[in-house]
C-alpha positions as CSV (number, residue, x, y, z in Angstrom):
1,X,96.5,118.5,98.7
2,X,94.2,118.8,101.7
3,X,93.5,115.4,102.3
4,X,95.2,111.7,102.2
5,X,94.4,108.1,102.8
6,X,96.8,105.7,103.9
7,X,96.2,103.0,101.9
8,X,98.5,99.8,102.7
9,X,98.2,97.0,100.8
10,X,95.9,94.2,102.2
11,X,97.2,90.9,99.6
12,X,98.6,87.7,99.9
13,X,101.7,89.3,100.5
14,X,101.0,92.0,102.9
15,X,98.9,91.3,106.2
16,X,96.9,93.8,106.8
17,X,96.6,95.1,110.3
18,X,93.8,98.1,111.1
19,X,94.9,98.7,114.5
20,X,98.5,99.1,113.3
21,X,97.1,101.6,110.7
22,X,95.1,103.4,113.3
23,X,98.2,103.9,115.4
24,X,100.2,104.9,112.8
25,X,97.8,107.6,111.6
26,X,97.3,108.7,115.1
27,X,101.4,108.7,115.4
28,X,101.4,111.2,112.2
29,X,98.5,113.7,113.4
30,X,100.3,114.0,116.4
31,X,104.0,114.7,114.4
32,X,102.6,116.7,111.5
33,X,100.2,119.1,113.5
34,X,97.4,121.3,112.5
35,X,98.7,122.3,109.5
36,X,99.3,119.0,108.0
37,X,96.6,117.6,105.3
38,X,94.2,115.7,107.0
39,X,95.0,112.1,107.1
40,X,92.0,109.1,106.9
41,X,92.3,105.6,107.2
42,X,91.9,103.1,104.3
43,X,93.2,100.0,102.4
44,X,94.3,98.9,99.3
45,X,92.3,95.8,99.0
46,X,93.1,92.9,96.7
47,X,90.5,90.6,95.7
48,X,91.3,87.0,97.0
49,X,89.2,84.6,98.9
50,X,89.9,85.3,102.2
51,X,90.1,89.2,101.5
52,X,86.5,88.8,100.4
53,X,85.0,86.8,102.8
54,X,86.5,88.8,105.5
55,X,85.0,91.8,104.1
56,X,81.8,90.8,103.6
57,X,82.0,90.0,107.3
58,X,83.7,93.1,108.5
59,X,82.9,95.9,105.8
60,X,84.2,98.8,108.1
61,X,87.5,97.0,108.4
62,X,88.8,97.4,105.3
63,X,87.4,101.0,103.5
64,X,88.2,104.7,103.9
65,X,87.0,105.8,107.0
66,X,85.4,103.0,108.2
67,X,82.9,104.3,105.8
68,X,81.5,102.4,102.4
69,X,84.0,102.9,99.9
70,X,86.6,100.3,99.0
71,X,89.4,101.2,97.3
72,X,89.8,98.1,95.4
73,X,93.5,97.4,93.2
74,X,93.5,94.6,90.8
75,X,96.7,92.1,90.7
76,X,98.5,92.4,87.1
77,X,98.4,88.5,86.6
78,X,94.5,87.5,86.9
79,X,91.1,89.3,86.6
80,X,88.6,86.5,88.1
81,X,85.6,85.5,85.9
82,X,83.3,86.0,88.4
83,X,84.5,89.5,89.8
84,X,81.1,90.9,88.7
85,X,79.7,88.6,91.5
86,X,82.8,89.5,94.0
87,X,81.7,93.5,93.5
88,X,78.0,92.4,94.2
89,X,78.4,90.6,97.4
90,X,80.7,93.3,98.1
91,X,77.9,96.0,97.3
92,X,75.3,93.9,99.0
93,X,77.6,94.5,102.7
94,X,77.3,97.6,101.8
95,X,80.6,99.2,100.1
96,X,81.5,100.6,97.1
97,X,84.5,99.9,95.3
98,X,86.5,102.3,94.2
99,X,88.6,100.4,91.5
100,X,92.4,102.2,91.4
101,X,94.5,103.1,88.7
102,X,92.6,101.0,86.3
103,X,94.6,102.7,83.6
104,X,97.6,101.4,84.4
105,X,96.9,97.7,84.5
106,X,97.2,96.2,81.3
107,X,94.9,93.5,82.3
108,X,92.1,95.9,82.7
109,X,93.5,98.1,79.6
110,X,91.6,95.0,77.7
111,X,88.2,95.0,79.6
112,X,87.2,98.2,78.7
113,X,83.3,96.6,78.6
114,X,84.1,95.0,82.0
115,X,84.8,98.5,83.5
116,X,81.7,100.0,81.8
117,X,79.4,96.9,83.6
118,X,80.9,97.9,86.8
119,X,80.9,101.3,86.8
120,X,77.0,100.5,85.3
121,X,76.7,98.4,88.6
122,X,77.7,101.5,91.0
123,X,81.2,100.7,91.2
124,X,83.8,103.6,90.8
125,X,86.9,104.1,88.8
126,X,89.7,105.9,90.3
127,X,92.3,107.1,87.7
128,X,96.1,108.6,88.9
129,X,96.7,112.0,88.1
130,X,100.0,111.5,86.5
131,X,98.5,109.1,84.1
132,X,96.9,112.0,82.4
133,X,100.5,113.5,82.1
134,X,102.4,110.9,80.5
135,X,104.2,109.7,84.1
136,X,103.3,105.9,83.8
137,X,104.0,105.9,80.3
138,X,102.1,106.3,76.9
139,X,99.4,103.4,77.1
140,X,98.3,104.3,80.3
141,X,97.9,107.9,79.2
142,X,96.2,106.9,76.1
143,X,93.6,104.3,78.5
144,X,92.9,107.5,81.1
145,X,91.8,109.5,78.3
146,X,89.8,106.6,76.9
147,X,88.1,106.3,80.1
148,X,87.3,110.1,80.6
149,X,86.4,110.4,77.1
150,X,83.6,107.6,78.3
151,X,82.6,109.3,80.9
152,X,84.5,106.6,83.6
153,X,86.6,109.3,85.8
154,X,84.9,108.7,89.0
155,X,87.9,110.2,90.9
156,X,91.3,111.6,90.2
157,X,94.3,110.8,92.7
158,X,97.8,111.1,93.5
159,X,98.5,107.7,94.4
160,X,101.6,109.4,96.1
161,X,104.4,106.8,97.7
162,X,106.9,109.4,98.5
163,X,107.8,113.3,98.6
164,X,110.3,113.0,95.7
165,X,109.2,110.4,93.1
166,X,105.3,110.0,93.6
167,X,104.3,113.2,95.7
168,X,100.4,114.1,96.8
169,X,100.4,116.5,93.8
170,X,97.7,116.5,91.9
171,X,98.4,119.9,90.0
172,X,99.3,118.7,86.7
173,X,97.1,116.7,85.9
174,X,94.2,119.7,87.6
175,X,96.0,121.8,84.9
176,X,95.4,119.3,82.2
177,X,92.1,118.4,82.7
178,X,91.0,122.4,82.9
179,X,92.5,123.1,79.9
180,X,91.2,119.7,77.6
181,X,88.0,119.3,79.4
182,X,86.7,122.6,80.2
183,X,83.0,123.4,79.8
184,X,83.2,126.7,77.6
């Protein structure tokens, strides 16, 4: 693993707090040293009204790098009816969300159509490695091979938490996905 995003959670029960991320990743680079992966700044947003409007306001403030893309994690209780429009305004301020561990919601699990309109509409789909693996359990494996099998793997991460029970490791799953999805 040569690079990682610190991703707190910006919801209605987490505040988040760039310059408190800033200062923390600044804190870390100065600890870990050069040989240390290299560490960016990022957010895992939540969609809710004042997340939104914020963002649309402030773009930079919430994605990785103060750059355009959004890594964007859906709550387990609600997918809004209009969250085509949300991902539009969103685009039209100029990010790109990145929509995380879709596999392993079982809201989404059921809007397999939903996920192909907003991947269609530029939007990305992040899938966790260990998903491919069997780690989050059987029908989240079965929904991250549904999704590669249609082409929806935008990106493939770690969503590490820890060193000992979610490391940065994305070998596995790099092992599975040689070895099922290689281009002979």
């Amino acid at each position: 693993t040569t690079d990682l995003v610190a991703s707190p959670h910006s919801n209605l029960e987490y505040k988040f707090d760039p310059a408190m991320v800033e200062s923390r990743l600044a804190e870390l680079r100065e600890a870990a040293g050069a040989a240390a992966p290299s560490l960016h700044y990022g957010c895992d947003f939540h969609l809710s009204f004042d997340n939104i409007q914020d963002a649309v306001a402030h773009p930079a403030k919430y994605t990785i790098n103060h750059g355009r893309y959004l890594l964007v994690e859906f709550s387990d209780l609600v997918i809004f009816p209009n969250t085509t429009e949300i991902f539009a305004r969103l685009m039209d301020a100029g990010m790109i969300p990145v929509i995380t561990h879709p596999e392993r919601n079982t809201l989404l699990q059921q809007k397999l159509d939903k996920l192909r309109e907003w991947a269609g509409m530029g939007c990305l789909l992040q899938v966790t490695a260990q998903s491919f693996t069997g780690r989050f359990g059987r029908r989240a494996e079965r929904f991250s091979r549904i999704l590669l099998d249609e082409n929806l793997v935008h990106v493939v991460a770690s969503d590490a938490h820890d060193t000992r029970h979610r490391p940065p490791n994305l070998g596995k799953a790099y092992e599975w996905l040689a070895r099922e999805k290689s281009e002979a």
